[in-house]
C-alpha positions as CSV (number, residue, x, y, z in Angstrom):
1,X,65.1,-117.3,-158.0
2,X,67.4,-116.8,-154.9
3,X,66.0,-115.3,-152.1
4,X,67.6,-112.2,-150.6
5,X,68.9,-114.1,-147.2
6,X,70.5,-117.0,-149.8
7,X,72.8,-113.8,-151.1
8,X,73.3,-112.9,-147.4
9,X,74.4,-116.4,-146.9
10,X,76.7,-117.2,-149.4
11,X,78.3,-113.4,-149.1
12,X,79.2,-115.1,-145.3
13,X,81.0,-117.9,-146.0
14,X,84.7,-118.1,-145.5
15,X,87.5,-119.4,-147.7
16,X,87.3,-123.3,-147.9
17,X,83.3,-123.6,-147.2
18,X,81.5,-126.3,-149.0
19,X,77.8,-126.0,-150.7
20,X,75.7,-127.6,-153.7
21,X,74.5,-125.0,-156.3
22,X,71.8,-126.7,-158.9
23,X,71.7,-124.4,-161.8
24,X,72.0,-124.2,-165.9
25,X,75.7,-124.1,-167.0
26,X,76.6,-121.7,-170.1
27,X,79.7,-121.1,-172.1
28,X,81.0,-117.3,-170.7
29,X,84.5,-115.9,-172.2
30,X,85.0,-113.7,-169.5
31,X,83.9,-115.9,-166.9
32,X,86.9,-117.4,-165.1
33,X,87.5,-120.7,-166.3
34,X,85.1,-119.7,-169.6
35,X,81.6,-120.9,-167.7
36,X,78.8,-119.5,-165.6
37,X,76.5,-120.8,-163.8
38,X,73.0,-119.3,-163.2
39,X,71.9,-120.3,-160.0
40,X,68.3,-122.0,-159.2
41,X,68.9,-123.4,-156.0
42,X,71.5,-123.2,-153.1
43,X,72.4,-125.3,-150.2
44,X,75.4,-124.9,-147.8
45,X,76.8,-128.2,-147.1
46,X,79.3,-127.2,-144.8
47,X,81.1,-123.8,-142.9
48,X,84.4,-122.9,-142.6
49,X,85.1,-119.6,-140.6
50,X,88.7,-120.3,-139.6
51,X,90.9,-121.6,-142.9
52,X,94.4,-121.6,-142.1
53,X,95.7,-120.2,-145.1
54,X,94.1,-117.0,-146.1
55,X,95.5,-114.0,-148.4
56,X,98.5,-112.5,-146.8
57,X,98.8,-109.0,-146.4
58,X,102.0,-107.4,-147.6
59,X,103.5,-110.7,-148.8
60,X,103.7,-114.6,-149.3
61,X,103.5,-117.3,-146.8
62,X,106.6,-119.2,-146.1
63,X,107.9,-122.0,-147.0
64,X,107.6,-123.9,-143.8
65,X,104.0,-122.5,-142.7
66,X,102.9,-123.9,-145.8
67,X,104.5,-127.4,-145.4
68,X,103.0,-127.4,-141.9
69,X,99.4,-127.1,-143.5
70,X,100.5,-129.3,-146.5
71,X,97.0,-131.1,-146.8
72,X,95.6,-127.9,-147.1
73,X,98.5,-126.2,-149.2
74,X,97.4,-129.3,-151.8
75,X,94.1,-127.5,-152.6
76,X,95.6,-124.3,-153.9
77,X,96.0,-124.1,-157.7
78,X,99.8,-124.3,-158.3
79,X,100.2,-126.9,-156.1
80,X,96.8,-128.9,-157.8
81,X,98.1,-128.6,-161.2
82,X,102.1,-129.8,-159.9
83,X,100.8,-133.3,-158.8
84,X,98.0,-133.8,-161.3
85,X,100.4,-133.3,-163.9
86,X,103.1,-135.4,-161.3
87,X,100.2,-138.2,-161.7
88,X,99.8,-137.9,-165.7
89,X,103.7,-138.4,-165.5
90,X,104.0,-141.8,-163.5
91,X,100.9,-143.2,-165.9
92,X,102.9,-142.4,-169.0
93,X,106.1,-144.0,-167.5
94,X,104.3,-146.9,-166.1
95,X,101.7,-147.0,-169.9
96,X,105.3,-147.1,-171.9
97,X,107.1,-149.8,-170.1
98,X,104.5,-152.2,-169.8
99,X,103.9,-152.0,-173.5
100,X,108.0,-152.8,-173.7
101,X,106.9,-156.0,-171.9
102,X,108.5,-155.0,-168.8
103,X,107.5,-156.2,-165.2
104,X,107.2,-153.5,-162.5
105,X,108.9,-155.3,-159.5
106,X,109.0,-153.4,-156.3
107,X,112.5,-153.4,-154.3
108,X,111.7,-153.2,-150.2
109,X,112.0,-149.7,-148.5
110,X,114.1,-151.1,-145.6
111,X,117.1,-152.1,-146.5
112,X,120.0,-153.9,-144.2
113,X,122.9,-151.4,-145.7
114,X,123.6,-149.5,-148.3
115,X,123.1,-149.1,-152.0
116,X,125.5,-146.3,-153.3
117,X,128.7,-145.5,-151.6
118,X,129.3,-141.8,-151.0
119,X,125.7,-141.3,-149.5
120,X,124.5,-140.9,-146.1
121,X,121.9,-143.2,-144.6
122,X,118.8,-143.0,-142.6
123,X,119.1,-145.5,-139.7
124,X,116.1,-147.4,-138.3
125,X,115.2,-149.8,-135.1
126,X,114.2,-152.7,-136.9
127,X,112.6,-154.7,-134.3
128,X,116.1,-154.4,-132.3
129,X,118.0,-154.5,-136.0
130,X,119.7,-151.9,-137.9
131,X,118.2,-150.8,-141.3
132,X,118.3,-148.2,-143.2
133,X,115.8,-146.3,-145.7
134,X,116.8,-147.7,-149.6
135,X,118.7,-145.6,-151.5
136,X,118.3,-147.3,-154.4
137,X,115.9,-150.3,-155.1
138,X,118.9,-151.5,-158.1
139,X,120.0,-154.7,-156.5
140,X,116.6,-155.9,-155.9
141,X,116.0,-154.7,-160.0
142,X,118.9,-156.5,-160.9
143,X,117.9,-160.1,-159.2
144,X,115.0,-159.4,-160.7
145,X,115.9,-159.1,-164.1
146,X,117.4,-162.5,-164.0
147,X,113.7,-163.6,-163.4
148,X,111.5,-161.7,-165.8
149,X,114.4,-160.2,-168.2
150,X,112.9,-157.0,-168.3
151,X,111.7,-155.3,-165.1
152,X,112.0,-151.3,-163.8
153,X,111.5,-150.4,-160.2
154,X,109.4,-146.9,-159.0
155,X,109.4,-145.8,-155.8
156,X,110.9,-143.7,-152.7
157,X,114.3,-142.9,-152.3
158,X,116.1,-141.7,-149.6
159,X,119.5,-139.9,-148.6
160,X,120.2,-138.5,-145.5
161,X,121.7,-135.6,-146.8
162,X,120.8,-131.6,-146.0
163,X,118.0,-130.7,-148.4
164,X,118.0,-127.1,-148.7
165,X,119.8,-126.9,-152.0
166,X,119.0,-127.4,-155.8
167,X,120.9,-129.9,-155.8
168,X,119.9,-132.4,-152.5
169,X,116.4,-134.3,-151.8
170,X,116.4,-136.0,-148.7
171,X,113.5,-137.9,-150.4
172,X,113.0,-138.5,-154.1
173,X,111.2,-141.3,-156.6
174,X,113.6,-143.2,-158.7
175,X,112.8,-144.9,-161.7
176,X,115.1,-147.7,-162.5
177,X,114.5,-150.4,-165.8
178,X,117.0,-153.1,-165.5
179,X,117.7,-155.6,-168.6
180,X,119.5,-159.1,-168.6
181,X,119.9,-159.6,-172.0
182,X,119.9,-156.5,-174.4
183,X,120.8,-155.6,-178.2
184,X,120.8,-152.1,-178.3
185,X,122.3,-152.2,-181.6
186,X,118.6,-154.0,-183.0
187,X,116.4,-152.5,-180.7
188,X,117.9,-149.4,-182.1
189,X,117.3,-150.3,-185.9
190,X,113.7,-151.6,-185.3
191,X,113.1,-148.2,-183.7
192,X,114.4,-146.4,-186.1
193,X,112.4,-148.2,-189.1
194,X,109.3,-147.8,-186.3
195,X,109.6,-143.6,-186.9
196,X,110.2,-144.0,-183.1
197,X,113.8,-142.3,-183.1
198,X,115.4,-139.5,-185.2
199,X,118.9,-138.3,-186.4
């Protein structure tokens, strides 16, 4: 059993504060999350009286008060669940195309000009050089392809464009396959027979 203070204790920690419960675990419908815990022991591992982002009375916090705290906005559930599933994503991209036979081959983030015409580009000192932040890592995929046949390239991309649309990312991740020699027509059939593709 917990003793009174423990209850006193826990009903004072603030938003963010760490502890170790030991308890039994047991299957609860109306528990959040469909378990409860019933607690035999309880230790407080670590305080936290000043978390940045609290509940906001009358309203949301913006946009860029939340970027500003980013490590922390990571924690909150929306934002968990957007790059855990972000993560899932890039394993079944990277899963499929390395059972194709593919090679990853990674294209260099500095680049000495540009990629795509029509977009702007982020300029760097390079050790007294101009470079620039890739826009695309497709030349570097396409020399490679001439290696291994069958690469794709994943990684940042950049434009120097305003970003406050639907339709602009200053930064992005670009996936990018690149074949030297390929019969669609086959590849197509063989799928087909496969159950892979449908009418």
């Amino acid at each position: 059993m917990l003793k009174p203070e423990t209850f006193e204790e826990i009903e004072s920690l603030g938003m963010e504060s760490s502890f170790q419960a030991t308890g039994t675990v047991k299957e609860d419908s109306r528990a959040p999350g469909g378990f409860e815990i019933t607690i035999m022991e309880w230790h407080t591992v670590g305080l936290s009286s000043n978390y940045p982002i609290q509940k906001k009375k009358g309203g949301k916090h913006g946009v860029k008060f939340l970027m500003k705290n980013r490590h922390l906005w990571i924690r909150s559930p929306k934002q968990y669940a957007t790059l855990k599933l972000r993560s899932e994503i890039i394993w079944a991209l990277h899963k499929f195309f390395h059972e194709e036979d593919f090679v990853k081959f990674d294209g260099p983030i500095f680049t000495a000009n540009e990629v795509e015409g029509g977009s702007t580009l982020f300029e760097v000192d390079y050790f007294g050089r101009k470079a620039y932040l890739t826009q695309s890592a497709q030349l570097y995929g396409e020399a490679g392809a001439m290696a291994f046949n069958k690469i794709y390239t994943f990684g940042p991309t950049f434009r120097a464009e305003k970003s406050k649309t639907r339709r602009h990312l200053t930064e992005f991740w670009m996936l990018e396959p690149e074949v030297a020699f390929y019969d669609w027509k086959a590849q197509y059939s063989t799928s087909r027979e496969n159950g892979a593709l449908c009418d």
